[in-house]
Each structure stands twice: as structure tokens, then as C-alpha cells.
VOVEXDO-111438 format. One record per residue (C-alpha): x, y, z. Coordinates in nm, 4 decimals. Each point is the difference from the previous one (the first is absolute). Example, Ala and Ser with C-alpha at 12.3 -4.5 7.8 and 13.67 -1.06 7.14 Angstrom:
BEGIN
(r (1.2300; -0.4500; 0.7800))
(r (0.1370; 0.3440; -0.0660))
% end
This chain:
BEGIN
(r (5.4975; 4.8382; 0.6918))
(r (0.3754; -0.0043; 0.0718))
(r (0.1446; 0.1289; 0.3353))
(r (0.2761; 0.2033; -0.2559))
(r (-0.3124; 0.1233; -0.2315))
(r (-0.2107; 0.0844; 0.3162))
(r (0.3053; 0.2404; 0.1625))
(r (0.0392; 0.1563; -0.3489))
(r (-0.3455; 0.0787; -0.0343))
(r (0.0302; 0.1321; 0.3970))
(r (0.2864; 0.1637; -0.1357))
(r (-0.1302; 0.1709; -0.2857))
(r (-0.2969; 0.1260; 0.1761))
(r (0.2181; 0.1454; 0.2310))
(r (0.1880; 0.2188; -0.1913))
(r (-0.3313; 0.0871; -0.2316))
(r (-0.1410; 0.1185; 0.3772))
(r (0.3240; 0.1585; 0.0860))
(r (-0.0539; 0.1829; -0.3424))
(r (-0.3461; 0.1575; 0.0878))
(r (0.0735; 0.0733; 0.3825))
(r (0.3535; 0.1905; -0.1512))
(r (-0.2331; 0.1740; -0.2794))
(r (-0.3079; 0.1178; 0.2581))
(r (0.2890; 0.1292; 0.2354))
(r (0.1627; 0.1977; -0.2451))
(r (-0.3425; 0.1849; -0.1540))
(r (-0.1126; 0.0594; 0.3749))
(r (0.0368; 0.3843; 0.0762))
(r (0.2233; 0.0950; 0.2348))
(r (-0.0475; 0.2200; 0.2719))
(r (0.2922; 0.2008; 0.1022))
(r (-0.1451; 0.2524; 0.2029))
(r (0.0349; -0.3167; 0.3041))
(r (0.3397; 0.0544; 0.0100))
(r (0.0486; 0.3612; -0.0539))
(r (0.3734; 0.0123; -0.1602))
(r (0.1440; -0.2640; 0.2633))
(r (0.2607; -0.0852; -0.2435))
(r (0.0605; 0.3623; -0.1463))
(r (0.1728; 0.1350; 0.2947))
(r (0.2251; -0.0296; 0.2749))
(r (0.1218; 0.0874; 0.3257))
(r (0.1902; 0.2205; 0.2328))
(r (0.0703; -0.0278; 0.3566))
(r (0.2698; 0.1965; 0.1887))
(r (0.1170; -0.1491; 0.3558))
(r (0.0871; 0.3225; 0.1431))
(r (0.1877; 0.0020; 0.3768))
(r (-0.2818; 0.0211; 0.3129))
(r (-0.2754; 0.0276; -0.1927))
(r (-0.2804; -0.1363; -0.2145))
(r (0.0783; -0.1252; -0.3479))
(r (-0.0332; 0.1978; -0.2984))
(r (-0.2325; -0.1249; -0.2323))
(r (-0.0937; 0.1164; -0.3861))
(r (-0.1595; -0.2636; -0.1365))
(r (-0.1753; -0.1161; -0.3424))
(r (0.2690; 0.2884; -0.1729))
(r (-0.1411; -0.0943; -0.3714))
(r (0.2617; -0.1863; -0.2351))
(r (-0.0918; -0.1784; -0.3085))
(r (0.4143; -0.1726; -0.0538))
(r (0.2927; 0.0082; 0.1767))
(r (0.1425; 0.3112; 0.1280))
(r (0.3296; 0.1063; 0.1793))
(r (-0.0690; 0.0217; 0.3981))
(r (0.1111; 0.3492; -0.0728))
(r (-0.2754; 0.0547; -0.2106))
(r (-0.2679; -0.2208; 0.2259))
(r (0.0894; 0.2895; 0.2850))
(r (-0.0520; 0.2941; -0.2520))
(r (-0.3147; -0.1220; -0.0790))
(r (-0.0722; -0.0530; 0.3533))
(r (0.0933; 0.3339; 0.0617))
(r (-0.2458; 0.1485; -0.2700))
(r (-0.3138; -0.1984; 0.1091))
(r (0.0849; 0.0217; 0.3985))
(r (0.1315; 0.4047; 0.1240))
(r (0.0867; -0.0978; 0.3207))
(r (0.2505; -0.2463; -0.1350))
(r (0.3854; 0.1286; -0.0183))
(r (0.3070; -0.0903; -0.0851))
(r (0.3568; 0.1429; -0.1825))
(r (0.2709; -0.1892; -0.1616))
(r (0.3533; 0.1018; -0.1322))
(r (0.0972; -0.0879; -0.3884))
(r (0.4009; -0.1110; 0.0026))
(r (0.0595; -0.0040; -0.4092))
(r (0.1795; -0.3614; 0.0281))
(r (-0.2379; -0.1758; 0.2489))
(r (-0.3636; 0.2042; -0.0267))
(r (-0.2675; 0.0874; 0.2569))
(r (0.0907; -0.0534; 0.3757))
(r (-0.2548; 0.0494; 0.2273))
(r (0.0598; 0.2524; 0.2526))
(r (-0.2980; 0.0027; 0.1788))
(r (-0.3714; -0.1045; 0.0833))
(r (-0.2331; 0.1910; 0.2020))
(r (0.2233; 0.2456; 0.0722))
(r (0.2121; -0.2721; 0.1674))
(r (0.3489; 0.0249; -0.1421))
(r (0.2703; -0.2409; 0.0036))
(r (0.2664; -0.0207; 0.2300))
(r (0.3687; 0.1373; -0.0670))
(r (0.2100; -0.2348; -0.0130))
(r (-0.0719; -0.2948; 0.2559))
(r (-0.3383; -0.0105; 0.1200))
(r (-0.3620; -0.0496; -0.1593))
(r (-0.0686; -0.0155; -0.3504))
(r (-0.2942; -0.0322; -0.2535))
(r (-0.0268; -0.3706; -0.1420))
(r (-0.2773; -0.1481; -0.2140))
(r (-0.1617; -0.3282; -0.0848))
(r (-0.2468; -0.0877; -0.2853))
(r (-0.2357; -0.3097; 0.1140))
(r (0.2338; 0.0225; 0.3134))
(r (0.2928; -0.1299; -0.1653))
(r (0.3029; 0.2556; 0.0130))
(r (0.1045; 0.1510; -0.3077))
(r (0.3143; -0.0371; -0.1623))
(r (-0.0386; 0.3166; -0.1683))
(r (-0.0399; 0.3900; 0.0205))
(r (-0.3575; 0.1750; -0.0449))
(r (0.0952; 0.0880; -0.3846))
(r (0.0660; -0.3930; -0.1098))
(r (-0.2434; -0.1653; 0.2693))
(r (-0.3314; -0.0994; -0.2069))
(r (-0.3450; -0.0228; 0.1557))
(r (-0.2493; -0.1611; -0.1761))
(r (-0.3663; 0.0228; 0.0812))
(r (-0.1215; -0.1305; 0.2868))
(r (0.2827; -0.0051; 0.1856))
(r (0.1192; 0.1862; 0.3455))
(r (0.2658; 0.1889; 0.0049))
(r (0.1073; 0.0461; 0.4165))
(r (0.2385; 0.2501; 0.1483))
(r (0.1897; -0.0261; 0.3350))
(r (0.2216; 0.2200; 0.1994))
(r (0.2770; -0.2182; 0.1161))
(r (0.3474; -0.0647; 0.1873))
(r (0.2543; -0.0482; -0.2486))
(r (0.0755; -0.3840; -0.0261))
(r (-0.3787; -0.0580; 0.0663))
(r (-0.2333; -0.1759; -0.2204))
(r (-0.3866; 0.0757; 0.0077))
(r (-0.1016; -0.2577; -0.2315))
(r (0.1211; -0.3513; -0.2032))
(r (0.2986; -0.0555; -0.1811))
(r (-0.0655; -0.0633; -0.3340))
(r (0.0655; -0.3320; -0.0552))
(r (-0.1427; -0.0952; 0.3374))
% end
């Protein structure tokens, strides 16, 4: 036998193999209850000032949601877990506070977040989470930046 006819026949075998491994993975049951909803929810941690982070975590989502609506959800499955925002007509939610920690007038500290530490480059209402992802909150100077760039 030819070396061409012998690699085709390799060939062809391996893709007929390929066939049955793909087809005895795909009737094999699944068990999902080993990774109970890893993917269907995300996270929430708030960096609050001299003190332990803030943590709600596996807050159920199924798609993307608003970070706005990640922290009302939060809010329903966790008690302890506060916050307020302002609605301006022309720019929507600001954030006013977390934890009953407020943000400064003026110069000082403010509220900033990051999804999958990367700083956003938009407000809570336009910001989408998507499951499995963290959202984090930090308290910080004006001019400071708790997480990446995007881009970097």
C-alpha cells in the first residue's frame, strides 16, 4: 500500500472516530447540579473606607443587566445591603451612596465602579453585566483609579 493511500485511510478513520467520540459526548447526561448556576449569576463587592469589603455574591442573572439593576437585585436577595441614587432626566441614575457612605461634595471621595476590574466608561443605567461577572465598588479620591483602564 501507498504512503498517500495509507494517511488517507489514517485519515478517514480519524474523522469516523472523531464522529463516535463527538456522538457518545453529546448523548452523555449532564449533570448540572456540579456547578450549581456558576454561570447564572454574578457579583457584588463594595470597598467601603476602614473596613471589610462588602460582599453579595451569586445575585442570580440569566442575561445582561444594567449595574443598576445587578444592585437592586442585590438589594432584594441580601437586606443588609444599601444604597440610593439620584435620576437627572438628561444623564440617568447617579449613585449617591453605598452603605450609607455618601459621596463627597464637591472635591473629595466619590463612588467609582469596575466590572472584571476594568473601569467603566459608563453610568449604572447603560453599564451591562453579564453573568458571571463581578461588579466592584470603591470609595475613592477624585483623580484616583481603583482598577484598569480599559484598553490596558
Amino acid at each position: 500500500m501507498s504512503k498517500l493511500k495509507y494517511a488517507f485511510l489514517i485519515s478517514l478513520m480519524g474523522l469516523f472516530l472523531q464522529g463516535c467520540t463527538s456522538e457518545t459526548q453529546t448523548n452523555a447526561p449532564s449533570d448540572d447540579s456540579a456547578t450549581p448556576n456558576a454561570t447564572q449569576s454574578a457579583a457584588l463587592t463594595v470597598h467601603l473606607p476602614d473596613t471589610e469589603p462588602y460582599q453579595v455574591a451569586d445575585i442570580p442573572i440569566e442575561q445582561e443587566v444594567s449595574v443598576r439593576d445587578l444592585m437592586l437585585k442585590a438589594k432584594e436577595i441580601d437586606q443588609k445591603f444599601q444604597f440610593k441614587d439620584t435620576l437627572y432626566a438628561t444623564m440617568g441614575h447617579l449613585l449617591t451612596s453605598i452603605q450609607m457612605v455618601p459621596n463627597s461634595k464637591g472635591e473629595g471621595a466619590y463612588w467609582q465602579f469596575c466590572v472584571g476590574n476594568i473601569a467603566s466608561d459608563r453610568g449604572i443605567d447603560e453599564k451591562m453585566v453579564a453573568p458571571g461577572q463581578q461588579v466592584d465598588w470603591h470609595f475613592v479620591q477624585y483623580g484616583e483609579l481603583p482598577c484598569k483602564k480599559i484598553g490596558e
